[in-house]
C-alpha positions in Angstrom: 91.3 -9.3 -25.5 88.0 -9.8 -23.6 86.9 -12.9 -25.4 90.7 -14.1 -24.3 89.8 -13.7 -21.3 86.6 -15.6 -21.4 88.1 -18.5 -23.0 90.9 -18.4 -20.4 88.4 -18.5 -17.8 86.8 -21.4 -19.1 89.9 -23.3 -19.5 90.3 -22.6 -15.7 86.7 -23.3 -14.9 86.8 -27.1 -16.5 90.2 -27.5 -15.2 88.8 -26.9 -11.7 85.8 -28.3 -12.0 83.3 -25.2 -11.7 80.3 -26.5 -13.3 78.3 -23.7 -13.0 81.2 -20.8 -13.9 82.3 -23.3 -16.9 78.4 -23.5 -18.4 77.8 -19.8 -18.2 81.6 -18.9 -20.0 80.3 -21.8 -22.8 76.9 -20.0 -23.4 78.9 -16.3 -23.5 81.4 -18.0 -25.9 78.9 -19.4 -27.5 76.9 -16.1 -27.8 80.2 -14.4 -28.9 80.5 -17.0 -31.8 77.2 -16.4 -33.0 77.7 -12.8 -33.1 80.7 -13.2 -35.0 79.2 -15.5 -37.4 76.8 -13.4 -38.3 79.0 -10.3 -38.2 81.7 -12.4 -40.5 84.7 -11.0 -38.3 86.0 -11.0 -35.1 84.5 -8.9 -32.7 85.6 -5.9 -30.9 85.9 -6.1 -27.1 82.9 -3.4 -27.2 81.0 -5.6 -29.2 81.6 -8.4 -26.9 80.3 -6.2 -23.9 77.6 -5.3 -26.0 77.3 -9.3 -26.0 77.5 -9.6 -22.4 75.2 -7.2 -21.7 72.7 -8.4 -23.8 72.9 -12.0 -21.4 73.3 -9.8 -18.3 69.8 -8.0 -19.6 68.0 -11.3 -20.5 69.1 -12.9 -16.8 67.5 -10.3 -15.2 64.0 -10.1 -17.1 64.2 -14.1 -16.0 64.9 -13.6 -12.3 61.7 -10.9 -12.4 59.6 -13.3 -13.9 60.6 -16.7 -12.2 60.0 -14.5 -8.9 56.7 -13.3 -10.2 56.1 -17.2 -10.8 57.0 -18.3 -7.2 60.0 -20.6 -8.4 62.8 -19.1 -6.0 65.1 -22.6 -6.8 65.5 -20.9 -10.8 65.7 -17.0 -9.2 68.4 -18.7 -7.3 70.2 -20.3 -10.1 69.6 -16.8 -12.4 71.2 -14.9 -10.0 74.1 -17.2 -9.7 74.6 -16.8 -13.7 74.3 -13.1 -13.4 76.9 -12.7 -11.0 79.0 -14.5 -12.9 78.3 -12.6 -16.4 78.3 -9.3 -14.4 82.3 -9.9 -13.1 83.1 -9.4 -16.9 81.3 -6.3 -17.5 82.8 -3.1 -17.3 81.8 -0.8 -13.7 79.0 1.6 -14.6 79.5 5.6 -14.6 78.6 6.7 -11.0 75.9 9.0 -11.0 77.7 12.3 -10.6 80.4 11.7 -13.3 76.9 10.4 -15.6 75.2 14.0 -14.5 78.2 15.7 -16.0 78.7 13.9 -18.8 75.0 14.6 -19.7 75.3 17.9 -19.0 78.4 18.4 -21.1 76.7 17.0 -24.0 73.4 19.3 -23.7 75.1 22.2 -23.8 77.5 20.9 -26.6 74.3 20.3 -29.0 72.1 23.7 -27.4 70.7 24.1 -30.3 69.5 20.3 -31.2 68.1 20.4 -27.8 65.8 23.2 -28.6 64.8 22.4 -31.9 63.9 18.4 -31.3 64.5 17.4 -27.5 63.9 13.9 -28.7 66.8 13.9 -31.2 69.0 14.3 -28.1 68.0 10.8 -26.9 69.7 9.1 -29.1 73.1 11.1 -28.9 73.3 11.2 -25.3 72.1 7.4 -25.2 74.6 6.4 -28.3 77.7 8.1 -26.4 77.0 6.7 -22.8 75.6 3.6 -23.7 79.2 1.7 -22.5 79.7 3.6 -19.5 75.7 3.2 -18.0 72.8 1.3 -18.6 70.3 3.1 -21.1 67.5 3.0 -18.8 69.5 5.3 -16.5 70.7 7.6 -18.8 67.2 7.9 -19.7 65.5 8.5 -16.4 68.6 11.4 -15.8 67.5 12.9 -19.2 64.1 13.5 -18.3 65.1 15.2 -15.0 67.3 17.3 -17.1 64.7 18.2 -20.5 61.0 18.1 -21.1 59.8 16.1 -24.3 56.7 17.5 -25.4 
């Protein structure tokens, strides 16, 4: 469904003439295909957002280190691509709702929680990693346990 979309949208990018929307669809396709290639099958529309966020993530480390290198023309152009990638992309969990759903999951798995805080990580992490970025659900976990 989502990779219908995408090729939709690029079908309507060349048709209008959106050079930049119609080269960042062809390298998310293109990341898609690759994916699926290696996976032999077609891939889920969570897979394909896992996909997309993968881009999204690598755009971001380059805007950080093309503004660290003074080259505002390819920040510019990053952010652009971004954007673009971002639109596809799910909304992330606002914080409260995040809280909760952290919250709901500690107490569901008390015991883990006592016996290896770090084991918790990776549960809490592997059943909100579609609705919010890792490296938030992390930084809310700490607030919430001590690892020692």
């Amino acid at each position: 469904m989502l990779r219908q979309k995408l090729q939709e949208d690029q079908i309507a990018a060349l048709k209008s003439g959106d050079k930049d929307r119609l080269s960042v669809l062809r390298f998310i396709i293109a990341q898609v295909q690759n994916k699926e290639i290696e996976k032999k099958g077609e891939l889920t529309d969570e897979e394909t957002v896992a996909v997309l966020k993968k881009v999204a993530r690598e755009l971001k480390e380059s805007i950080e280190a093309f503004e660290k290198g003074g080259r505002p023309e390819l920040v510019e152009s990053n952010k652009k691509q971004l954007e673009i990638v971002s639109s596809y992309l799910p909304a992330e969990m606002p914080d409260e709702e995040l809280n909760s759903e952290i919250e709901k999951i500690l107490i569901e798995n008390k015991a883990l929680v006592e016996q290896n805080p770090k084991a918790v990580i990776g549960l809490v992490i592997g059943r909100l990693k579609t609705k919010a970025d890792p490296s938030r659900i992390m930084t809310m976990l700490k607030t919430k346990i001590t690892f020692r």
